[in-house]
C-alpha positions in Angstrom: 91.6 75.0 -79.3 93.8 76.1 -82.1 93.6 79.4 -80.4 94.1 78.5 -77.2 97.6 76.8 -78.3 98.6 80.2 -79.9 97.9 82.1 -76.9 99.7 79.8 -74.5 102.9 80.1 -77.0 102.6 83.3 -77.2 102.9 83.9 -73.6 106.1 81.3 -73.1 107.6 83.3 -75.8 107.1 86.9 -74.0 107.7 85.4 -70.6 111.1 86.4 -69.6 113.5 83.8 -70.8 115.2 81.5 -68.4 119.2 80.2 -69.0 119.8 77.8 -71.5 119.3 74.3 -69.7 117.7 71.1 -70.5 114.1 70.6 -70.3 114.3 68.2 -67.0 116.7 71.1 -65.2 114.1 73.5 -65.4 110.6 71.8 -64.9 109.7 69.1 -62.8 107.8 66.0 -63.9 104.4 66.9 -63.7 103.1 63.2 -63.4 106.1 62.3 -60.6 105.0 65.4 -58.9 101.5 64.7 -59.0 101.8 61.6 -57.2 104.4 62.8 -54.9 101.3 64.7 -53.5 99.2 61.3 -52.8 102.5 60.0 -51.1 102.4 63.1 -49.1 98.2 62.0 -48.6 99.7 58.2 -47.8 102.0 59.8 -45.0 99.0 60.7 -43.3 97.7 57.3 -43.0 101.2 56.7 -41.5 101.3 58.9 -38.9 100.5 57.4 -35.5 99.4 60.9 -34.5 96.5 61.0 -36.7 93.1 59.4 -35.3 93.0 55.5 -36.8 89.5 55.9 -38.6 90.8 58.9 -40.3 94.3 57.0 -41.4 92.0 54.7 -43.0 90.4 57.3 -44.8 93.7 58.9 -46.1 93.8 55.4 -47.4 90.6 55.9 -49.5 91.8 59.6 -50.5 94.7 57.9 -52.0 92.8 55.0 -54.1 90.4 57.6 -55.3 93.1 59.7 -56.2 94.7 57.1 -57.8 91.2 56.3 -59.6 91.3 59.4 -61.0 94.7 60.2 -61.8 94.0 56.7 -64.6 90.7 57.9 -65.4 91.4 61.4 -66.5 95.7 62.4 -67.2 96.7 58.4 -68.2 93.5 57.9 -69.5 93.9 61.4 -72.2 97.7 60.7 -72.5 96.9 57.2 -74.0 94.3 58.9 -75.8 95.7 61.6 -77.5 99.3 61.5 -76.8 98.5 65.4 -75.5 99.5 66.7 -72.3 98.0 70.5 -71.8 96.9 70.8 -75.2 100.8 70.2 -76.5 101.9 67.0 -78.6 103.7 64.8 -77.2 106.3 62.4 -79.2 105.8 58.7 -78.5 109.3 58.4 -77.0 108.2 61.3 -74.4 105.0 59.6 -73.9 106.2 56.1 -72.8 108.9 57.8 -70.7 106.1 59.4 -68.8 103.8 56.3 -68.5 106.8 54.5 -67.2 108.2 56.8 -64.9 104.5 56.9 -63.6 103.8 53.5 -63.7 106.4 52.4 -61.5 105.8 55.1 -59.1 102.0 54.2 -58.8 103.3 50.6 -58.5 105.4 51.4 -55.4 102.8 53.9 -53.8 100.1 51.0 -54.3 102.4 48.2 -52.6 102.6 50.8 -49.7 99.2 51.9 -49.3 98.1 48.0 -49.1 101.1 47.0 -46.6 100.1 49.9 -44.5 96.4 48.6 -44.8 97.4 45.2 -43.9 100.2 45.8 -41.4 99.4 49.2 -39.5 95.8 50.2 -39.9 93.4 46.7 -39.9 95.2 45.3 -36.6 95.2 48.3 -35.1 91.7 48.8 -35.7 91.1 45.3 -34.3 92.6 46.2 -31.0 89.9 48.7 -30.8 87.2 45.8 -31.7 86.8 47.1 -34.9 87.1 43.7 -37.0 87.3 43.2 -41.2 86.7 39.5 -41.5 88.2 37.3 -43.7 86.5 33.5 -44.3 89.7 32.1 -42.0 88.9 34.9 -39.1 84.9 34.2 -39.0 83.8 31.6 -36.2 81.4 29.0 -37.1 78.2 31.2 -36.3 80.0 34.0 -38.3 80.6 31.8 -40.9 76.6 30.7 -40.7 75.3 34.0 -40.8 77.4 35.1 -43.9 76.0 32.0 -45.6 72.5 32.5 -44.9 73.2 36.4 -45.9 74.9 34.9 -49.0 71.8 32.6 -49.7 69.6 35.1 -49.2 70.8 38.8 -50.3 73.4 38.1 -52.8 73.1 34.5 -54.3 69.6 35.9 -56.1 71.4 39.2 -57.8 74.3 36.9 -59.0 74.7 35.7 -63.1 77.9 34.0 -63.6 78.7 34.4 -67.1 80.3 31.4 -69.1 82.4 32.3 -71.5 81.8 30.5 -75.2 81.2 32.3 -79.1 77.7 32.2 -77.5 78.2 34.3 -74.4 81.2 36.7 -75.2 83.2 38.4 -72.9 80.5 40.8 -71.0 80.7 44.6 -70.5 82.4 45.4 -67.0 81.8 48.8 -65.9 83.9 51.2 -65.1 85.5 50.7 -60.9 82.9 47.5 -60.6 83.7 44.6 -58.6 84.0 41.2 -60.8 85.5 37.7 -60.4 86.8 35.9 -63.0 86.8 31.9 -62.4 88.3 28.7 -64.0 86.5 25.8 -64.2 87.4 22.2 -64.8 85.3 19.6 -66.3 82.2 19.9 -69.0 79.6 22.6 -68.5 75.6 21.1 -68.2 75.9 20.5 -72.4 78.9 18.5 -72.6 81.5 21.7 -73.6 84.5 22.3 -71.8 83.8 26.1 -71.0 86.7 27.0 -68.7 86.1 30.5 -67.7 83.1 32.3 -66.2 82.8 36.0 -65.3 81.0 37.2 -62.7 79.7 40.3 -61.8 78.9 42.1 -58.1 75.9 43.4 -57.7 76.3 47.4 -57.5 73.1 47.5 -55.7 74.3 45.6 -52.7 76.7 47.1 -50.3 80.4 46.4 -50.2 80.9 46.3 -46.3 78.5 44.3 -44.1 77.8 45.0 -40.6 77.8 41.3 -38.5 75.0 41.2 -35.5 76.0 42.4 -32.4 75.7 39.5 -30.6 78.3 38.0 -33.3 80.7 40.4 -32.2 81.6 40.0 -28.7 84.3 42.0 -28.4 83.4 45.4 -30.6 81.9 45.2 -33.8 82.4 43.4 -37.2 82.1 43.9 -40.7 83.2 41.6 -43.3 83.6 42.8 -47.4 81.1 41.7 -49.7 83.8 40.1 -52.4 85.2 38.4 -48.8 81.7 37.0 -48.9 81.4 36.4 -52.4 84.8 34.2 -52.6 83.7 32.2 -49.5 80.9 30.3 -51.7 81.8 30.9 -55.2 81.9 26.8 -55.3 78.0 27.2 -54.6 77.5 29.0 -58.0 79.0 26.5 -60.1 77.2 22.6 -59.6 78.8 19.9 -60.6 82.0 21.1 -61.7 84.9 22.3 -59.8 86.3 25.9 -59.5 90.2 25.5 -60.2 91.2 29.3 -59.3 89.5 32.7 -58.9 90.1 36.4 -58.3 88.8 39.5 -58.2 89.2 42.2 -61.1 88.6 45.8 -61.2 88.9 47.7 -64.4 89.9 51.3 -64.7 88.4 53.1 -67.4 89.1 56.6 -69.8 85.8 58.4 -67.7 86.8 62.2 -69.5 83.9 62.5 -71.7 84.0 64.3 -74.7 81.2 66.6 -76.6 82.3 68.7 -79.6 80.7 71.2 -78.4 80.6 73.6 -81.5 79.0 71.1 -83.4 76.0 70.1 -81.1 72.9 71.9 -81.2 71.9 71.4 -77.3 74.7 70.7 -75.2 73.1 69.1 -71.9 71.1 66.3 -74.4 74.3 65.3 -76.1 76.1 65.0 -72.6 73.1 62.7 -71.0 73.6 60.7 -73.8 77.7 61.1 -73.4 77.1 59.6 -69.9 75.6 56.6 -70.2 79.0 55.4 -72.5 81.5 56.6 -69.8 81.0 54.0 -68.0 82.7 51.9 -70.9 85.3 54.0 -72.1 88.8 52.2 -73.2 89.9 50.3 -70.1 93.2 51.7 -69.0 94.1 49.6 -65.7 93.1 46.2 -64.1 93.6 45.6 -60.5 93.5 42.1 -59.3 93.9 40.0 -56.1 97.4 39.1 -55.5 97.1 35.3 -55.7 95.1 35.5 -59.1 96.9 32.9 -61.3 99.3 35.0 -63.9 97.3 32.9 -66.5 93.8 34.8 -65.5 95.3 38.3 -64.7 97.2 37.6 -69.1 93.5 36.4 -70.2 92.2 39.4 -68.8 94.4 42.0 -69.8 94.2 40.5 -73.7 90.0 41.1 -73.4 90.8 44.7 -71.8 94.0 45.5 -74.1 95.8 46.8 -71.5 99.4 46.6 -71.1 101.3 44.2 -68.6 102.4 47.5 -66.7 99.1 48.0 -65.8 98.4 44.9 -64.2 98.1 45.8 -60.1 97.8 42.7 -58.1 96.7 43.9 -54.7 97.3 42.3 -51.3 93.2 43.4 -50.1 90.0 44.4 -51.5 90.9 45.6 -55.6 88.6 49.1 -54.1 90.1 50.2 -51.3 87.5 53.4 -51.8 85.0 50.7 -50.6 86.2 50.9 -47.0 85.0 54.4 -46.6 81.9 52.9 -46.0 83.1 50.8 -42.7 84.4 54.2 -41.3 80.4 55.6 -41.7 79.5 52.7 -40.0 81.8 53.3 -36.5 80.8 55.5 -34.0 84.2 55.4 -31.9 84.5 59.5 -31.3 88.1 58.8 -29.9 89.1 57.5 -33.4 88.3 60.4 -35.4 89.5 63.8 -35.5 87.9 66.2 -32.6 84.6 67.5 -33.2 84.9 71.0 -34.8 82.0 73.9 -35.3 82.9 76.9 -37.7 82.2 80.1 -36.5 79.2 82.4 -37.8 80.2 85.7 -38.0 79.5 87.6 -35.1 78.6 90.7 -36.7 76.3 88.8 -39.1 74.2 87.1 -36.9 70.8 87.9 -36.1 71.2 91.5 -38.6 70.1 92.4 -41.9 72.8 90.6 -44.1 72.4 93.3 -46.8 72.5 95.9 -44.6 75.9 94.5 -43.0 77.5 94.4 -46.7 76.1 97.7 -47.9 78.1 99.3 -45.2 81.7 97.3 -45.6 82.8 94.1 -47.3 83.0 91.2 -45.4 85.9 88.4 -45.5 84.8 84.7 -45.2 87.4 82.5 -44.4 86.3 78.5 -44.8 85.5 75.8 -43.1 87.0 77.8 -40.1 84.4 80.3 -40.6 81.0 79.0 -41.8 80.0 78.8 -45.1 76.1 79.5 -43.9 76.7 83.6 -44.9 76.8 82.7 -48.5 73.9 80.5 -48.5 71.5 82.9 -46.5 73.0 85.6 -48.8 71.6 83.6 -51.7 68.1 82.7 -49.2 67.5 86.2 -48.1 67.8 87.8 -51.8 65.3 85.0 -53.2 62.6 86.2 -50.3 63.5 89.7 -50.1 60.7 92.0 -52.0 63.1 94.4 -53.0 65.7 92.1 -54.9 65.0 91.7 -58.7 67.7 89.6 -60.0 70.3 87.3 -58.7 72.9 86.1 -60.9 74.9 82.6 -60.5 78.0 80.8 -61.8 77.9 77.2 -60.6 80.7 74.5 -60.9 80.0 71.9 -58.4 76.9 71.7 -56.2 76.3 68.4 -55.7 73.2 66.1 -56.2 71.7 68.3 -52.9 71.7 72.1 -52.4 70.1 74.9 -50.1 71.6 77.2 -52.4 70.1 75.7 -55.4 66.9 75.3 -53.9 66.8 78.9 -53.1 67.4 79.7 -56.4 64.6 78.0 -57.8 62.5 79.5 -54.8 63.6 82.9 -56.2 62.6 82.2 -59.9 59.1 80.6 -59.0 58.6 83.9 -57.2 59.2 85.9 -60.4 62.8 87.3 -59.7 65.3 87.7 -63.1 67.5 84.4 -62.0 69.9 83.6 -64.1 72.4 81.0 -63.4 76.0 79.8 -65.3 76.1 76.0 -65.0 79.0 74.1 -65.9 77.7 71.3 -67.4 80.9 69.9 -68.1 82.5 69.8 -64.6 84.2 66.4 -64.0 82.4 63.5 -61.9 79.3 66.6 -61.5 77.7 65.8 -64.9 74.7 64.3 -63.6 74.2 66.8 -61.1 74.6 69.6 -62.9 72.6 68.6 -65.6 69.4 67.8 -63.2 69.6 71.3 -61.5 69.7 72.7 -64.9 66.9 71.3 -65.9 64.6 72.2 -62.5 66.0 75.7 -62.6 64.8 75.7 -66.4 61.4 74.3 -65.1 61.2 77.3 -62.6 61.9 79.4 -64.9 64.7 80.7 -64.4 67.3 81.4 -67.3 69.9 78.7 -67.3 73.3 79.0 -69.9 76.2 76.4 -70.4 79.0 79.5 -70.4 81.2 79.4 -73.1 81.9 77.1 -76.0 85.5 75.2 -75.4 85.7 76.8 -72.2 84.8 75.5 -68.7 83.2 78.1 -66.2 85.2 77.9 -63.3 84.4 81.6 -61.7 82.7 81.6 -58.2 80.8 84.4 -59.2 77.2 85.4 -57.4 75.5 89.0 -57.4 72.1 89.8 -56.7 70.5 92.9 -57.5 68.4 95.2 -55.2 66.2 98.1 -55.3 66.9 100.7 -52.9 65.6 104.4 -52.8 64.4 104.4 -56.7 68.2 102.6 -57.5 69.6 99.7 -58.4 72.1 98.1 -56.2 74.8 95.3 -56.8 75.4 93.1 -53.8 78.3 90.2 -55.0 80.0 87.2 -53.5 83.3 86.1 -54.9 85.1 83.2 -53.7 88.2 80.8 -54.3 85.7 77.5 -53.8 82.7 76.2 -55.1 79.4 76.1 -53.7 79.1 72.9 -52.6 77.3 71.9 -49.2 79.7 69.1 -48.3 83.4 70.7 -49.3 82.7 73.6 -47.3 83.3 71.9 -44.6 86.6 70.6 -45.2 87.9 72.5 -48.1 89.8 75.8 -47.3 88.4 78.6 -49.0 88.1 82.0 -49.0 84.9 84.3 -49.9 84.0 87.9 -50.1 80.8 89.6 -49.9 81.0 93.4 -51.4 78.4 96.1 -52.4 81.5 98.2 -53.8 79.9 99.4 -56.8 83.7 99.8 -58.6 83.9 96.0 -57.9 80.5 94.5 -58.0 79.6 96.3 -61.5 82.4 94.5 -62.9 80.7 91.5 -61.6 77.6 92.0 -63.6 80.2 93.0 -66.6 81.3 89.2 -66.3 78.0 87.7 -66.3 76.7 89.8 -69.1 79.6 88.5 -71.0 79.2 84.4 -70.5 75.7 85.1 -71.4 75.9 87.3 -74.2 79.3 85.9 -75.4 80.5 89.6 -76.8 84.0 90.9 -75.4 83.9 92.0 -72.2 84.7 95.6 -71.2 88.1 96.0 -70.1 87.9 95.3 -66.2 89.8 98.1 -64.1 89.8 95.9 -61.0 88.6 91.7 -61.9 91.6 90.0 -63.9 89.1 87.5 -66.0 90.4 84.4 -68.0 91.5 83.8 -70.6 92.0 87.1 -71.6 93.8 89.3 -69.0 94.4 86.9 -66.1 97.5 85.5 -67.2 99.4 88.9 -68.2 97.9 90.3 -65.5 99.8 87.5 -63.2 103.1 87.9 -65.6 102.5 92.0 -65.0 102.5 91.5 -61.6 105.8 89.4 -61.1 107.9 91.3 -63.2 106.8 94.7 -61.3 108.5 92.3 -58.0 111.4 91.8 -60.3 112.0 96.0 -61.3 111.1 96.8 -58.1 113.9 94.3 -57.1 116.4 95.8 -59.9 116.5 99.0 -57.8 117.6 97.5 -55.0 114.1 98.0 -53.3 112.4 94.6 -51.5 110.5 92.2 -54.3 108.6 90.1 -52.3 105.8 87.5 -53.8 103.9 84.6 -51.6 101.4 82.4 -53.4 99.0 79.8 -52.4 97.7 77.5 -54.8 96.5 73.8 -55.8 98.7 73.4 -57.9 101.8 75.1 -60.8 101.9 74.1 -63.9 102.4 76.6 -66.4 105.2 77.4 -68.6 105.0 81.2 -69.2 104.3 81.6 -64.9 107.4 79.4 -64.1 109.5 81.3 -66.2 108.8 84.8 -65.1 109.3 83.4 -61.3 112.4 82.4 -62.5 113.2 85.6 -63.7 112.2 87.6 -61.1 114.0 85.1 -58.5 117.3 86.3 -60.6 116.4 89.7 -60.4 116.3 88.8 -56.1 112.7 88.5 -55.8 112.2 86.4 -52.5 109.5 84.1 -53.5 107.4 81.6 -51.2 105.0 79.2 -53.1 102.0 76.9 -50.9 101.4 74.5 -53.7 99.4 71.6 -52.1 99.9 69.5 -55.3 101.7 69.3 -58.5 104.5 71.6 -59.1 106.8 71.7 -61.9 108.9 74.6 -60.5 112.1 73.7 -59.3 112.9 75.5 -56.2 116.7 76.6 -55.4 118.4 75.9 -58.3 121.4 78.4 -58.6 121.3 80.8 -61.0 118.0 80.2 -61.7 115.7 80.1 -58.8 117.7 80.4 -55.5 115.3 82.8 -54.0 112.5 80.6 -54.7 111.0 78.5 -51.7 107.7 75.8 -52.4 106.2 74.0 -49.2 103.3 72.1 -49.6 100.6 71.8 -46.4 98.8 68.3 -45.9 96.6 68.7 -42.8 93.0 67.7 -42.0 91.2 70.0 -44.3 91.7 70.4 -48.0 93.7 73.3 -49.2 91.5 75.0 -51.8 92.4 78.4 -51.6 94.0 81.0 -53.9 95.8 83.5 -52.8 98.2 86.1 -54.7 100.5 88.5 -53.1 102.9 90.8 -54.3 104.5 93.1 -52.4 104.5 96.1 -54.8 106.7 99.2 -52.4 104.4 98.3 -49.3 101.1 98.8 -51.4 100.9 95.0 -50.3 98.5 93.9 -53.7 96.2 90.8 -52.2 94.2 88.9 -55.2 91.8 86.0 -54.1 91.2 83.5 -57.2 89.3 80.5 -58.4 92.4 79.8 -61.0 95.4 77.8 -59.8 99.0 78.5 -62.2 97.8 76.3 -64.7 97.4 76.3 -68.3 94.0 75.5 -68.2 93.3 77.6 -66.0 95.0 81.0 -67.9 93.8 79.9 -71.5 91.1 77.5 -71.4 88.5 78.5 -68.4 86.6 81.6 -67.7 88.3 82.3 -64.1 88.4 85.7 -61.9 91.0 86.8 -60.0 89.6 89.4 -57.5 91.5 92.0 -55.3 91.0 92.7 -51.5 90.8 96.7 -51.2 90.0 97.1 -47.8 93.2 96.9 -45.6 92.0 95.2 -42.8 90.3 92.5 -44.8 93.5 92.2 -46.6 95.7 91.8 -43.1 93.5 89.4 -42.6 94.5 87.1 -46.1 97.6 87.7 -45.3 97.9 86.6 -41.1 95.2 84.1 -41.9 96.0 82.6 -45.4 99.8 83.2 -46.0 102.0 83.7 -42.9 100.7 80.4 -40.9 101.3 78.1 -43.5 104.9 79.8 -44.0 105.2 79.0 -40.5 104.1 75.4 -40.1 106.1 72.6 -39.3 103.9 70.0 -38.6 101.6 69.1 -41.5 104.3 70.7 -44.2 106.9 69.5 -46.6 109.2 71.6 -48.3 110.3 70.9 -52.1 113.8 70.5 -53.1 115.3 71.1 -56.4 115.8 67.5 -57.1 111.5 67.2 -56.9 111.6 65.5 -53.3 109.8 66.4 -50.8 110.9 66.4 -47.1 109.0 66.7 -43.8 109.3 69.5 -41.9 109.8 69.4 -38.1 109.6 71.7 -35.1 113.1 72.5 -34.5 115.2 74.3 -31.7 113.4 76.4 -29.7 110.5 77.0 -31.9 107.9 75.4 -30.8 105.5 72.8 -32.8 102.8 74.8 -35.0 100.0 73.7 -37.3 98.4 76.3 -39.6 95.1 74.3 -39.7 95.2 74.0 -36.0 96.0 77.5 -35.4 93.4 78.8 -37.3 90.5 76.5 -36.1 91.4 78.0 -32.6 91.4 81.8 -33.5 88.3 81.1 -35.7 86.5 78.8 -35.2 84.1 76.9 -32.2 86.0 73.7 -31.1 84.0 71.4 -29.3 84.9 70.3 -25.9 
C-alpha cells in the first residue's frame, strides 16, 4: 500500500500543475457528487414519463445505493479516517460526514414523499394496492391474521431485554422491532424492552388472494403484518410503543492478504463476520418514540446524525419484490430484444474472428457471442487452452459452466478469479472451488490488488500452429448486467493484440514484470501515464494552433493527477467533453482553468458501464476501450487494461455509437456546472427531442412490437 501512495504522489506531482487556488475551487466533493448521481437516479422515479413500476424501481436503485454508499465509503471513512488511500484530518473528516449526512437526509425525505405521494396512489389507480392495517377490509384483515398465525407467529422470538438476555446480534439490512412494555414480565421483573427479530426466511411482500382483491391485486408488507399483532406476542402485559429498526453495517471485509496462507479460506471465514461489522446507520419508522430510536442508537454507538426515521417500510429495497410479482406490461418499459450479430449467426465463430475483429456493443447488441465464444472453444477438438479473468459472475453462469465443461474435457483452463470483488464473495469463492474440482487451474491475481481486467483468450491449433483468439471488454461477465449495463466488447485474433493478452495472463499468474506492452496500457504500471501521455499530446498539439480534441466516457472521475492534466490541456485550448455517469470531482468551466471543459452525465434505462477514451491526435482519431474508470483505484491499485480499436470501421463505430449520441442527448442528460450542480437538459428550438439509449436500441437492436 505504501507503494501505491508513492506512485499516486508521484503522479500528482508530474501532472501539469494547475493555478494556485484553494482545494474546494479546484475539485469537487466527491461524497456531494456521489450522491448528486442518486438524486439524478431519484429524478427518474419522478418523471411521469417513465412507466410507474419502473419509477418504483428507481426507488429501490436509490435505497440500495444508499445501502451501499454507508456500507462501503462512510463505513471506511469512520474506519480509518482514509479516503483513496490518503489521511484525512478529523476536522476534514466530520466536514465530509456532515456535508453528506445532511444531503442523504434530504435525498431520503424525498425518495419516501415521492413513495408516499406520487408512486403508491398511483399504482393504486392501476389496482395495484400496498396495504396498511387501516386499508385492509375485514376479510383482509382475517386472512393476514390467519397468515400471521400460521406462517410468521412460529418463526418469531421476541427477546426481553435483562443482564440475562442482552441486547441480541441484529444483522446487517435485517428487519427488527424494538417494543416497550409496561407492567411485570411472567417472573415478577419490570423488563421494559423486547427486541424482535423478522424472519429472513419469510418474504417481505405478500400477495393477498384474488378474490380479496376485487379491483386489481394486493400485497401487503410483512413488518405491515408484523405491527398489526405485535400485542399477540406479548400476554398479559401491554405494548406501550413500537417501531421498526434497520441497522446499516461496515460490510467492506478485510484480509491481510500478505499474511494469509490461502486466501479464499480466510475470506469464507471473513464472511460469516460481515454481517456484524460496526453498525454505522439506523433507520427507524417515523413515529418511533425519540426515547427508542436514543436507546437504540446508545446499543449501536451510532451518532444522532445517523438516525433516519422513515415515513414507510425502513427497506425500501424490499419493494422490488412487489414489482416481480405484477404482470401489468403497460407499467414497465417496452419489451426489448438485443440483436445477434448477423454475420455471426449460424457460422463458425472462430472462423468469423480469424478473418476481422468484431465490435460488440451491449445490451443493444447481445451478449450471447461471448458466451458461445467461451462454449464453442470448450467443445472445439482443436482448442487447448482458454484463459479467464473473472470479476463478477454471479451465483449462475453459462460461461462458467463451460469453463468447467472445458477442464473436465482435458483443456489447459486457467481462470483469474477475483475473490475479493464486493457483494460477489460468495460467488466467486464457490466457482473457484468447482473449477478447482474440474481441474482446472484457478489463481486469486495479485496480492493488494483487485483484478478488474475483462480479459478472455482461448488458444487453438490450426495447421501445426498455435493461434490466440481474445475477447476484451469494458464489463463483466455476468448473465444478468448484460442486459442492462452498457458495455462494449471486442473479439480479435490480431496476433500484435491478442499475444499481448496472453503476456497479461502470464503475468497475474506468474507475478514477474510484464513485458512492456506495445499496444494494452495495463495497470498499475503504464495505464495511468499512458492516459497523462495522451492528454498532454491534445494539449501540444493544441499549442500549435492545430485542433486538441478529447471525449471520454466513464463511471466515474476521481483522480488527482487525471484532473489536473485536463486542466492543463483545457488551458492550452483543448476542447474537452467528459460522459461521467457518477462521481466527478472535476469542475467544469471555471475560467482560467477549465473553460473548454464540458461534463454531462446520461441517466436512462440501462446502466452506463462503458469506457471509452478518445483523443483526437492530428485526425489519427486514437479509440481506447477500458475496464478502468479515472480513478485512483483504478490507476494504482487494480490490474486494469486499457485496449485500442485498430480497425477504422470498428472504431467509427465507438465513436457514432458510444460518444457522439450521448453528446447529443437531451432527454435523459444533465450537464455539470462549475458550482457541482447538475441541471437537466431539454430539447430546445428546433432540435428535436433525442435519447442516446433510445437511438441506439432502434439502430441496433430488435424492439418488440
Amino acid at each position: 500500500m505504501a507503494k501505491v501512495k508513492k506512485m499516486h504522489k508521484k503522479a500528482v506531482a508530474e501532472a501539469v500543475s494547475t493555478p494556485v487556488l484553494p482545494q474546494s475551487a479546484i475539485y469537487l466533493n466527491r461524497e456531494l457528487s456521489q450522491l448528486a448521481f442518486n438524486r439524478r437516479v431519484l429524478a427518474q422515479a419522478e418523471n411521469p414519463d417513465v412507466p410507474l413500476l419502473e419509477r418504483l424501481k428507481y426507488l429501490c436503485i436509490v435505497s440500495n445505493n444508499l445501502d451501499e454508499l454507508f456500507e462501503v465509503r462512510i463505513a471506511s471513512l469512520l474506519a480509518n479516517n482514509h479516503m483513496e488511500g490518503e489521511f484525512i484530518e478529523p476536522p476534514a473528516l466530520s466536514a465530509a460526514l456532515a456535508v453528506a449526512g445532511a444531503e442523504c437526509h434530504q435525498i431520503v425525505e424525498r425518495q419516501y414523499r415521492v413513495l408516499n405521494e406520487s408512486v403508491l396512489p398511483q399504482l393504486a389507480q392501476e389496482g395495484i394496492h400496498l396495504l396498511r392495517d387501516q386499508d385492509r377490509n375485514d376479510a383482509q384483515r382475517a386472512w393476514v391474521k390467519a397468515y400471521f398465525d400460521r406462517e410468521v407467529r412460529p418463526l418469531l422470538t421476541p427477546i426481553g431485554l435483562d443482564p440475562a438476555h442482552p441486547f441480541p446480534q441484529v444483522v446487517n439490512k435485517s428487519l427488527n422491532f424494538i417494543v416497550e412494555l409496561s407492567g411485570k414480565d411472567a417472573f415478577g421483573r419490570g423488563t421494559a424492552i423486547a427486541i424482535l427479530k423478522a424472519p429472513r426466511v419469510l418474504p417481505r411482500v405478500i400477495q393477498l388472494p384474488p378474490e380479496l382483491s376485487k379491483n386489481g391485486v394486493s400485497f401487503c408488507l410483512l413488518s405491515s403484518i408484523i405491527h398489526a399483532h405485535i400485542n399477540d406476542l406479548f400476554s398479559g402485559r401491554e405494548v406501550l410503543a413500537y417501531s421498526q429498526f434497520r441497522v446499516t453495517r461496515n460490510s467492506d471485509l478485510w484480509v491481510d492478504e500478505e499474511e494469509v496462507k490461502n486466501l479464499r479460506q480466510a475470506l469464507q471465514g471473513e464472511l460469516q463476520s460481515r454481517n456484524f461489522g460496526v453498525a454505522v446507520r439506523l433507520e427507524v419508522a417515523k413515529n418511533c418514540p425519540p426515547h427508542l430510536s436514543q436507546f437504540l442508537l446508545e446499543q449501536f454507538s451510532i451518532d444522532k446524525n445517523r438516525l433516519y426515521a422513515v415515513d414507510g417500510p425502513v427497506n425500501m429495497v424490499r419493494l422490488s419484490e412487489l414489482i416481480d410479482h405484477v404482470t401489468k406490461p403497460e407499467l414497465r418499459f417496452p419489451p426489448y430484444s438485443p440483436m445477434y450479430p448477423p454475420k455471426l449467426a449460424n457460422t463458425d465463430l472462430f472462423a468469423v474472428v480469424g478473418k476481422h475483429d468484431v465490435l460488440l456493443h451491449h445490451p443493444f447488441q447481445s451478449f450471447q457471442p461471448v458466451l458461445e465464444f467461451i462454449r464453442s472453444a470448450a467443445q472445439d477438438p482443436d482448442v487447448v487452452a482458454i484463459k479467464q479473468t473473472i470479476y463478477r459472475t454471479g451465483m449462475n453462469s453459462d460461461l462458467m459452466e463451460s469453463l468447467i465443461l472445458a477442464a473436465q474435457r482435458g483443456k489447459e483452463v486457467t481462470v483469474v478469479v477475483e475473490l475479493m470483488a464486493r457483494f460477489d464473495e460468495e460467488a466467486n469463492i464457490n466457482w473457484a472451488d468447482r473449477l478447482e474440482r474440474a481441474g482446472a487451474q484457478v489463481v486469486y491475481g495479485v496480492v493488494g490488488l483487485k483484478t478488474h481486467a475483462k480479459l478472455a483468450l482461448v488458444i487453438r491449433r490450426e495447421a501445426g500452429a498455435l493461434r490466440y483468439y481474445a475477447h476484451m471488454g469494458t464489463g463483466n461477465y455476468h448473465p444478468s448486467t448484460t442486459k442492462f449495463y452498457t458495455d462494449f466488447g471486442l473479439l480479435t485474433a490480431n496476433p500484435a493484440i491478442a499475444t499481448e493478452v496472453n503476456e497479461v495472463f502470464i503475468h497475474l499468474t506468474s507475478l514477474t514484470k510484464p513485458k512492456k506492452l506495445e499496444h494494452l496500457w495495463l495497470a498499475p504500471f503504464a495505464l495511468q501515464k499512458e492516459f497523462i501521455r495522451a492528454i498532454r499530446n491534445e494539449a501540444k498539439i493544441a499549442r500549435l494552433g492545430r485542433p486538441g480534441r478529447i471525449i471520454a466516457k466513464m463511471n466515474a472521475l476521481l483522480d488527482e493527477s487525471v484532473i489536473r492534466a485536463l486542466y492543463a490541456a483545457s488551458a492550452d485550448g483543448v476542447k474537452i467533453d467528459l460522459i461521467v455517469r457518477g462521481a466527478c470531482a472535476l469542475r467544469p468551466g471555471v475560467p482560467g482553468l477549465s473553460e473548454n471543459i464540458r461534463v454531462r452525465s446520461i441517466v436512462g434505462r440501462f446502466l452506463e458501464h462503458s469506457r471509452i477514451y478518445y483523443f483526437r491526435n492530428d485526425l489519427a482519431h486514437d479509440v481506447y476501450l477500458s475496464s478502468a474508470d479515472w480513478m485512483n483505484r483504478n490507476l494504482f491499485r487494480r490490474i486494469e487494461v486499457a485496449f485500442p480499436i485498430l480497425d477504422p470501421a470498428l472504431k467509427k463505430r465507438v465513436i457514432t455509437e458510444g460518444l457522439d449520441p450521448y453528446l447529443k442527448d437531451n432527454l435523459n442528460s444533465w450537464e455539470l456546472d462549475s458550482n457541482g450542480v447538475y441541471q437537466k437538459r431539454k430539447p430546445r428550438g428546433k432540435s428535436g427531442a433525442f435519447s442516446a439509449q433510445q437511438h441506439l436500441m432502434q439502430v441496433l437492436g430488435n424492439p418488440v412490437e
